[in-house]
Structure formats: structure tokens, C-alpha cells
mmCIF file of the N, C-alpha and C atoms, coordinates in Angstrom:
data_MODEL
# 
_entry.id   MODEL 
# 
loop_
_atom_site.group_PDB 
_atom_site.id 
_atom_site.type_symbol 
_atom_site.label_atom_id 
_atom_site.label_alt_id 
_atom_site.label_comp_id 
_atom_site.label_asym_id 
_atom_site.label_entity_id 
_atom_site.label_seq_id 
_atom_site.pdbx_PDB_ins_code 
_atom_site.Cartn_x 
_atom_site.Cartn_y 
_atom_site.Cartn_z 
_atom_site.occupancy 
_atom_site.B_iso_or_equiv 
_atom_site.pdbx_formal_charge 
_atom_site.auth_seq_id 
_atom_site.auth_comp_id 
_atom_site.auth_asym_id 
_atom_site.auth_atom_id 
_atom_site.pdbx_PDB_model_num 
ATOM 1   N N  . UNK A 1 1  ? 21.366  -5.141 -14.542 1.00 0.00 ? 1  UNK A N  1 
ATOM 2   C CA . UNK A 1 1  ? 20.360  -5.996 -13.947 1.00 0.00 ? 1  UNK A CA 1 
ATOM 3   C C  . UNK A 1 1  ? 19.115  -5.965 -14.833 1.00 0.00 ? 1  UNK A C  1 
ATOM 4   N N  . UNK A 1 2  ? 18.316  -7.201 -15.206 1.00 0.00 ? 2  UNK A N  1 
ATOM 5   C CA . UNK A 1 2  ? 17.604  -7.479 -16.019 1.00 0.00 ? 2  UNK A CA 1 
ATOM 6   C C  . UNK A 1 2  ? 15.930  -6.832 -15.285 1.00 0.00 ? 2  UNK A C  1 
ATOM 7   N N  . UNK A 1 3  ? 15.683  -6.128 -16.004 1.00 0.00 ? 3  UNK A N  1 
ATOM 8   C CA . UNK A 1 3  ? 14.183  -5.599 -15.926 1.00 0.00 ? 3  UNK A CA 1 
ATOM 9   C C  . UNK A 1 3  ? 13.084  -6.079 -15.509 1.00 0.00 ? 3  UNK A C  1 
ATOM 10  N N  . UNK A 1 4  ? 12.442  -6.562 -13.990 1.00 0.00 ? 4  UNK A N  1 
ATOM 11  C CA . UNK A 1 4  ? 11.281  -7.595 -14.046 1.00 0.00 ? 4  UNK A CA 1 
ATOM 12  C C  . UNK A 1 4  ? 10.183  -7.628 -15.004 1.00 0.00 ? 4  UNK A C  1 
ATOM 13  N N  . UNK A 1 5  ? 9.665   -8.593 -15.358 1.00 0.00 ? 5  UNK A N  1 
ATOM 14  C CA . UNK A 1 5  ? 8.796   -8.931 -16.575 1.00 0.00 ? 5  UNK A CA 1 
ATOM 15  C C  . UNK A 1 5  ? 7.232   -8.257 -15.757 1.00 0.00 ? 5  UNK A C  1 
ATOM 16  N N  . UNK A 1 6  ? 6.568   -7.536 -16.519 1.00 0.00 ? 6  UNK A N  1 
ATOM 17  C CA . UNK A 1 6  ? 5.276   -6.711 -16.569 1.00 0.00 ? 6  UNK A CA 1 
ATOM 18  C C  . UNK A 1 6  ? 4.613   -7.870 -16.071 1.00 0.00 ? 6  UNK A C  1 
ATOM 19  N N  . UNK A 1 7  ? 3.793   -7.483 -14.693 1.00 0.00 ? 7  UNK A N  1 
ATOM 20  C CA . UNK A 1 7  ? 2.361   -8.365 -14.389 1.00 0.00 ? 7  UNK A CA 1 
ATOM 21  C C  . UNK A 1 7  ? 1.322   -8.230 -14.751 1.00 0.00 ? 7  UNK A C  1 
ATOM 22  N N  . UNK A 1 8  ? 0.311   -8.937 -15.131 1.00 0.00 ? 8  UNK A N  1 
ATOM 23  C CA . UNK A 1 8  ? -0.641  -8.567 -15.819 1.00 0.00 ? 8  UNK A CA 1 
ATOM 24  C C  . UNK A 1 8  ? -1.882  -9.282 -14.324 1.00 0.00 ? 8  UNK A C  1 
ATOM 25  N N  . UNK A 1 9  ? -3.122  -8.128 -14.048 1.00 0.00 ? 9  UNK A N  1 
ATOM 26  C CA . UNK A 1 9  ? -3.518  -8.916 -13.010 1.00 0.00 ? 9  UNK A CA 1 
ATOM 27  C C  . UNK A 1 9  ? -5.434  -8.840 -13.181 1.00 0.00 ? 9  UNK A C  1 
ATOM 28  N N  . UNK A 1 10 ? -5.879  -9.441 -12.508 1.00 0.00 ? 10 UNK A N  1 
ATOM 29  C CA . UNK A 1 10 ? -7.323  -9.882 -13.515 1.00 0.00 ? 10 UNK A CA 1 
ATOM 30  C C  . UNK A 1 10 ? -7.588  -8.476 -12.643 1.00 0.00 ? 10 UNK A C  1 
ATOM 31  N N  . UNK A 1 11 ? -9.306  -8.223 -13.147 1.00 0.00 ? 11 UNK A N  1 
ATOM 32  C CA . UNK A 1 11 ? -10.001 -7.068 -12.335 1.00 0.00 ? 11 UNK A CA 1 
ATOM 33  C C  . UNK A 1 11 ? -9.946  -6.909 -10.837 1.00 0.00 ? 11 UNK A C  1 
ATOM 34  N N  . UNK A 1 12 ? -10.391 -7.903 -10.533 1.00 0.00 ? 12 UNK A N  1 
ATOM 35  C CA . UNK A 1 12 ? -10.960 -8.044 -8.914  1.00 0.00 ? 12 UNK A CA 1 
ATOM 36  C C  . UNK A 1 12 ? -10.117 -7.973 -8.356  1.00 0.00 ? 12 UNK A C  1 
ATOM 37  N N  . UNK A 1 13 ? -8.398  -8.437 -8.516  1.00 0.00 ? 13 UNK A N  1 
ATOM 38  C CA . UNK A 1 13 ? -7.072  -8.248 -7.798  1.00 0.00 ? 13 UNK A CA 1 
ATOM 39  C C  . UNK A 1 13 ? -6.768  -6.910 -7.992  1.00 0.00 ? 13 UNK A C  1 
ATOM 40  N N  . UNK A 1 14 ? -7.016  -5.928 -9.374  1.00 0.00 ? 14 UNK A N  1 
ATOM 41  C CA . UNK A 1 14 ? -7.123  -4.657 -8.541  1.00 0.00 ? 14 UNK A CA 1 
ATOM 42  C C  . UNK A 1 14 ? -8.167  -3.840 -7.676  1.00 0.00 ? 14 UNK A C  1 
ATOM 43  N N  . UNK A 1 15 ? -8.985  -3.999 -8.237  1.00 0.00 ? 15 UNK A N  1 
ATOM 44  C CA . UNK A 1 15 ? -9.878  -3.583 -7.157  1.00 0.00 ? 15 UNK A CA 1 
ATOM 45  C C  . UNK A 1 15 ? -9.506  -3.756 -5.621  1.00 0.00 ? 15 UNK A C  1 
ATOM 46  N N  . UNK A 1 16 ? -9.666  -5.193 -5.532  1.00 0.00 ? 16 UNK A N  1 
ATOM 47  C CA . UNK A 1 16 ? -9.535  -5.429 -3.817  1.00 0.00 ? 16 UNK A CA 1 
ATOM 48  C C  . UNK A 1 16 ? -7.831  -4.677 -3.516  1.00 0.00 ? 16 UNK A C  1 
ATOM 49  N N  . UNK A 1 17 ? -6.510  -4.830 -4.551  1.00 0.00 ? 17 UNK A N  1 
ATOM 50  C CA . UNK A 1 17 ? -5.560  -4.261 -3.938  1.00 0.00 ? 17 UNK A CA 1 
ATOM 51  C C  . UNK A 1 17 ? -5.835  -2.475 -3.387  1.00 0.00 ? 17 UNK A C  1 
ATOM 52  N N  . UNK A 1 18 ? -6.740  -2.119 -4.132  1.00 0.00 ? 18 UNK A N  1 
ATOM 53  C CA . UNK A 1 18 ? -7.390  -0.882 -4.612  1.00 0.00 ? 18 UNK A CA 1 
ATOM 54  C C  . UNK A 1 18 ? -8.107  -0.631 -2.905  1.00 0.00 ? 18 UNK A C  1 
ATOM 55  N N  . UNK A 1 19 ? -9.292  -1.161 -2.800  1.00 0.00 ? 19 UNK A N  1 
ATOM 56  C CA . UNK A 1 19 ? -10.154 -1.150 -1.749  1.00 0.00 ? 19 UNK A CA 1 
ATOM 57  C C  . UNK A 1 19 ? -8.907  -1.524 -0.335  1.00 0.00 ? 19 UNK A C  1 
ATOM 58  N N  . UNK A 1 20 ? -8.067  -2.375 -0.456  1.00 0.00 ? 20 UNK A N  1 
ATOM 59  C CA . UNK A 1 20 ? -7.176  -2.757 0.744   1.00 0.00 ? 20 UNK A CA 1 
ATOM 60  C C  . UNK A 1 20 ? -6.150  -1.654 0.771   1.00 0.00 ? 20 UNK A C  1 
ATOM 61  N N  . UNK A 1 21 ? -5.919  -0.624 -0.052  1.00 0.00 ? 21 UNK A N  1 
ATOM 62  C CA . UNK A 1 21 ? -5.150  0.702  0.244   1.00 0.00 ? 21 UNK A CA 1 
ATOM 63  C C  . UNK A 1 21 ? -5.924  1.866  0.767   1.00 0.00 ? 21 UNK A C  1 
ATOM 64  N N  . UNK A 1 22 ? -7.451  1.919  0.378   1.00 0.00 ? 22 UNK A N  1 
ATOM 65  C CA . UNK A 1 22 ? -8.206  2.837  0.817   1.00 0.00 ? 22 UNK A CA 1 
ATOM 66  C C  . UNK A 1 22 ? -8.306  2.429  1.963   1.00 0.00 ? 22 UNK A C  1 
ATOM 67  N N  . UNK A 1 23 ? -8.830  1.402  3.070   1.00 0.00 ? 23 UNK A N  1 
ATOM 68  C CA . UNK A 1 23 ? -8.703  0.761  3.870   1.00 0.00 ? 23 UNK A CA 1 
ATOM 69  C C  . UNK A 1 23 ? -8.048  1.157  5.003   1.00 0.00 ? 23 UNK A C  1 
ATOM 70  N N  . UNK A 1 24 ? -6.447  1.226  4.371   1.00 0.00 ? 24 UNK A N  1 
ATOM 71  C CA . UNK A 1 24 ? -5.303  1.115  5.140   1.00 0.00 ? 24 UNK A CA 1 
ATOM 72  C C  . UNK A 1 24 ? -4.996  2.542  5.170   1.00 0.00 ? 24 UNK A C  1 
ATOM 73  N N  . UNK A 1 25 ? -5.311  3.374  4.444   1.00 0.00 ? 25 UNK A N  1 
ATOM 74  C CA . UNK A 1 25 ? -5.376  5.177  4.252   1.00 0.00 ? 25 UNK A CA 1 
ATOM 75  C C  . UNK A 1 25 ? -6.555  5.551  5.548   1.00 0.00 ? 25 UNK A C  1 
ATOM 76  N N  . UNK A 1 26 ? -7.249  5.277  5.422   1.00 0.00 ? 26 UNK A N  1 
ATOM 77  C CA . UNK A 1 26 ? -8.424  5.560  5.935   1.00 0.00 ? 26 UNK A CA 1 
ATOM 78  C C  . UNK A 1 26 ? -8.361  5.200  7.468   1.00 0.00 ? 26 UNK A C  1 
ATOM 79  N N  . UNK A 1 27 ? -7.889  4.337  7.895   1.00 0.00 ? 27 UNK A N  1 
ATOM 80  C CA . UNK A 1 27 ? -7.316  3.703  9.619   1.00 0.00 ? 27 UNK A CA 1 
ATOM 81  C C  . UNK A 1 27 ? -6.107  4.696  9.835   1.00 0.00 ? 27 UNK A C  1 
ATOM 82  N N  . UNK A 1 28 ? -5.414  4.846  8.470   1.00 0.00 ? 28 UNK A N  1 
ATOM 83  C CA . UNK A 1 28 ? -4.410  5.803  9.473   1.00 0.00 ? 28 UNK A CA 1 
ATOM 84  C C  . UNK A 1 28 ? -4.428  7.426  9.784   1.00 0.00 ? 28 UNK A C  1 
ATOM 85  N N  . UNK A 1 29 ? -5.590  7.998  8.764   1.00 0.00 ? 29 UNK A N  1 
ATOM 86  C CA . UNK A 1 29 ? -6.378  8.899  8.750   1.00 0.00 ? 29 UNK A CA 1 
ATOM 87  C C  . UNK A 1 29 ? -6.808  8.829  10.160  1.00 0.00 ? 29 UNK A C  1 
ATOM 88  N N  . UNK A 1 30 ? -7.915  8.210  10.471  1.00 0.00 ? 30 UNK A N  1 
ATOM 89  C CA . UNK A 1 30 ? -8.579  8.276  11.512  1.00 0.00 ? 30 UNK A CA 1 
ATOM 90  C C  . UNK A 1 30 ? -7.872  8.353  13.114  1.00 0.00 ? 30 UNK A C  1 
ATOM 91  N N  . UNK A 1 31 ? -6.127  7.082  12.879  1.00 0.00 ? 31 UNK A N  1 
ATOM 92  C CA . UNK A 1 31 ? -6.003  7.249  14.061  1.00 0.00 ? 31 UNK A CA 1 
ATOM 93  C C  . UNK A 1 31 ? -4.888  8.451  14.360  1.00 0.00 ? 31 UNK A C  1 
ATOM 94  N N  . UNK A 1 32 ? -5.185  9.211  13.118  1.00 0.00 ? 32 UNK A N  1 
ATOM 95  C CA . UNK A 1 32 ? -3.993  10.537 13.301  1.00 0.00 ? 32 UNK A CA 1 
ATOM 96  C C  . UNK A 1 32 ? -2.243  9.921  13.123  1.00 0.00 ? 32 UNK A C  1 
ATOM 97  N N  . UNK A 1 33 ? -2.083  8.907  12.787  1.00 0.00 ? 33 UNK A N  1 
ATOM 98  C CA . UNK A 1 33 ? -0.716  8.481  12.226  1.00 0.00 ? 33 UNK A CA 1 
ATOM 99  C C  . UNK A 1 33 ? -0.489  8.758  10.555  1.00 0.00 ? 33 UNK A C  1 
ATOM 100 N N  . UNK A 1 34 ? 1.053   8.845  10.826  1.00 0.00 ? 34 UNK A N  1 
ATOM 101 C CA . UNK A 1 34 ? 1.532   9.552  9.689   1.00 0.00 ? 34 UNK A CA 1 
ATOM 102 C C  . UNK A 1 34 ? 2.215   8.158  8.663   1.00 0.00 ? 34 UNK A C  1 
ATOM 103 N N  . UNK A 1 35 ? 2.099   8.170  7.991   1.00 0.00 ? 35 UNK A N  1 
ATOM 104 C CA . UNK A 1 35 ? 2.873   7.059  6.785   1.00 0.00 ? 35 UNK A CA 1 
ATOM 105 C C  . UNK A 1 35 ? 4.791   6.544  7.438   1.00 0.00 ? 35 UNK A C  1 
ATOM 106 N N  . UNK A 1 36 ? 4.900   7.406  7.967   1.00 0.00 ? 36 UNK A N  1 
ATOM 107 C CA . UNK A 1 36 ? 6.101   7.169  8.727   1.00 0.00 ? 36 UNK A CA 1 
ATOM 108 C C  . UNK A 1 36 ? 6.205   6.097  9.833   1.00 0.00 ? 36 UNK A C  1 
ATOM 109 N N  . UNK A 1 37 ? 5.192   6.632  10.747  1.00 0.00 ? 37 UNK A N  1 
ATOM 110 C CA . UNK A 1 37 ? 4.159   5.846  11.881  1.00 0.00 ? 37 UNK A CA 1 
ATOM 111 C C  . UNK A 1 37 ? 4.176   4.461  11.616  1.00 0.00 ? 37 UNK A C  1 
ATOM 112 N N  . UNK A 1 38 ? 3.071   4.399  10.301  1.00 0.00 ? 38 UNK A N  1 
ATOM 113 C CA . UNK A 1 38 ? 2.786   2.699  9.598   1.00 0.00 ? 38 UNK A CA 1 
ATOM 114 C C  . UNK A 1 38 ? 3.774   2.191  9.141   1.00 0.00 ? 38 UNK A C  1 
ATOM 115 N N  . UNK A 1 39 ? 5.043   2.948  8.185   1.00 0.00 ? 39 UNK A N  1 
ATOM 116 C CA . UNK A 1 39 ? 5.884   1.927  8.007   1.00 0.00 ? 39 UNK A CA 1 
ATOM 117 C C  . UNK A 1 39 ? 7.069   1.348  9.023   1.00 0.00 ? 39 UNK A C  1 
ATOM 118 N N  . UNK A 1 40 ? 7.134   2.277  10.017  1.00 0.00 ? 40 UNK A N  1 
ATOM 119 C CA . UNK A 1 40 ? 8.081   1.945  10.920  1.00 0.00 ? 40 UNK A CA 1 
ATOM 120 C C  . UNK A 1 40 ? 7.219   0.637  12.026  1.00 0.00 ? 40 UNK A C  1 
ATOM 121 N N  . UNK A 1 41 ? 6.337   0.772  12.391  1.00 0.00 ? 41 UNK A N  1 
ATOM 122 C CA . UNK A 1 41 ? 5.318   -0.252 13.085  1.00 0.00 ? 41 UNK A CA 1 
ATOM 123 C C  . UNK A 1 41 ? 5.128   -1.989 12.157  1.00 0.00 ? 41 UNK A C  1 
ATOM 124 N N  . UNK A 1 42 ? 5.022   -0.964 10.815  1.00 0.00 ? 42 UNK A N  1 
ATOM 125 C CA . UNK A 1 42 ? 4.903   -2.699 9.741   1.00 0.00 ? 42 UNK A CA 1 
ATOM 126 C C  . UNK A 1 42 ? 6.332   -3.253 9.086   1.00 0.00 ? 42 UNK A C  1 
ATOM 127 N N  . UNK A 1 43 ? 7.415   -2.104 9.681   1.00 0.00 ? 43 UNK A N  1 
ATOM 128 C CA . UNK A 1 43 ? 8.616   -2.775 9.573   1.00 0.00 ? 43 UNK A CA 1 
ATOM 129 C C  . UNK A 1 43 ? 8.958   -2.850 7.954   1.00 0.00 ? 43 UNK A C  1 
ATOM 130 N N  . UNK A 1 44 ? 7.851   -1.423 7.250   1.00 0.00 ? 44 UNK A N  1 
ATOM 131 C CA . UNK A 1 44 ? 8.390   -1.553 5.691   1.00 0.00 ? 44 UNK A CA 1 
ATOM 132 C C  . UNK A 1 44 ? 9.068   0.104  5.413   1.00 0.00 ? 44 UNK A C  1 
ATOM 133 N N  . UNK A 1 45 ? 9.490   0.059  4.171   1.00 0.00 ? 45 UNK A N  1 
ATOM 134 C CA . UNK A 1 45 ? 9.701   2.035  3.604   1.00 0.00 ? 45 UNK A CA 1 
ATOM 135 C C  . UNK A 1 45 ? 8.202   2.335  3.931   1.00 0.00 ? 45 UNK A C  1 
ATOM 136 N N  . UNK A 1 46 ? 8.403   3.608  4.067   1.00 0.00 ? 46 UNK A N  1 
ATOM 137 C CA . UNK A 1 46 ? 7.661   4.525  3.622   1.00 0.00 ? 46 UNK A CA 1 
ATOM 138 C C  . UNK A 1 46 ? 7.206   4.641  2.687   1.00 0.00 ? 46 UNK A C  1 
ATOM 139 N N  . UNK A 1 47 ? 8.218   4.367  1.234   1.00 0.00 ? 47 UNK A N  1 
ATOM 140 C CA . UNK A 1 47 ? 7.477   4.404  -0.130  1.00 0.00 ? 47 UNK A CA 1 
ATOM 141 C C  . UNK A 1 47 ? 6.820   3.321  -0.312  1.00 0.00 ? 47 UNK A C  1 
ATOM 142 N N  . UNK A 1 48 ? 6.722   2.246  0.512   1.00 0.00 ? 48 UNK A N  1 
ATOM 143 C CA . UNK A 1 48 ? 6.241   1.133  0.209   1.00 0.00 ? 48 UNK A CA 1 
ATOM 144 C C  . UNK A 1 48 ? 4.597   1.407  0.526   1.00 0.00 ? 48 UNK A C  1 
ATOM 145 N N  . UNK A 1 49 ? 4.511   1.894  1.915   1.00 0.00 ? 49 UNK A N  1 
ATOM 146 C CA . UNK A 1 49 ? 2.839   2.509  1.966   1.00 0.00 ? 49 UNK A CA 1 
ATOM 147 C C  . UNK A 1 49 ? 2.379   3.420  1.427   1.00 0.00 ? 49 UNK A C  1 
ATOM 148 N N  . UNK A 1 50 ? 3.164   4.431  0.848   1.00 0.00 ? 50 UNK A N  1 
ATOM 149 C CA . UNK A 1 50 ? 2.860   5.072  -0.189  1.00 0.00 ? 50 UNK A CA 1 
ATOM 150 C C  . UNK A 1 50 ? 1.744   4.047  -0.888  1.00 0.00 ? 50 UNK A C  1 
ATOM 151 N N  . UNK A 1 51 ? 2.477   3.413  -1.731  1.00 0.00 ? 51 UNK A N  1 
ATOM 152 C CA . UNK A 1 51 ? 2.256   2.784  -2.880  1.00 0.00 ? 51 UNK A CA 1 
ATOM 153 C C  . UNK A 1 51 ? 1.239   1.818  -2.581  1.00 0.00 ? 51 UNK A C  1 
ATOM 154 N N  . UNK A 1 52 ? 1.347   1.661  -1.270  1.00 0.00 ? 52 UNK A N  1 
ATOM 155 C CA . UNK A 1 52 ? -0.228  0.329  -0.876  1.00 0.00 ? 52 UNK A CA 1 
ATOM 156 C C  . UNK A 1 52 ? -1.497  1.402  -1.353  1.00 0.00 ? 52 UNK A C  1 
ATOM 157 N N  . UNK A 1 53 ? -0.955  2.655  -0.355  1.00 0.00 ? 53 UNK A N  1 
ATOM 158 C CA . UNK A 1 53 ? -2.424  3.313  -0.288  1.00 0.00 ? 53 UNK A CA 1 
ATOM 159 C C  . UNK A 1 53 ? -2.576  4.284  -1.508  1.00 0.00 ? 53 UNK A C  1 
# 
């Protein structure tokens, strides 16, 4: 299977992806849920919120 091609993404799209993982760390911090919690509720992996936050 062929390798997806490298994204290249301007500043501000990381940042805000950046700021929208701290965000999403930080709510689940607060409401005492575990990464398990969020992905089973948002219906994704686990490694997937990993990787948001």
C-alpha cells in the first residue's frame, strides 16, 4: 500500500490544531475523564485523542 503524500500546513492551522488539543486536554482534565471516556463518547480510538491533544 502506497505511502500518503506529506501535508504541508500554513502556521495558524497549527497553532489553532495546537490550541484545539490543549482545549480538549484541558475539559477532560477538569471533568476528571480519562482519554478512554472521550474516545468512546466521540465514537473515535483512543490513539486518535491521543494525537488531537
Amino acid at each position: 500500500m502506497a505511502k500518503p503524500a506529506h501535508r504541508s500546513y500554513s502556521r495558524y492551522a497549527r497553532e489553532a490544531a495546537e490550541l484545539l488539543g490543549l482545549m480538549i486536554h484541558n475539559a477532560r482534565i477538569e471533568r476528571n475523564s480519562t482519554v478512554a471516556d472521550v474516545a468512546e463518547r466521540a465514537g473515535i480510538s483512543r490513539g486518535l485523542v491521543h494525537r488531537v491533544e
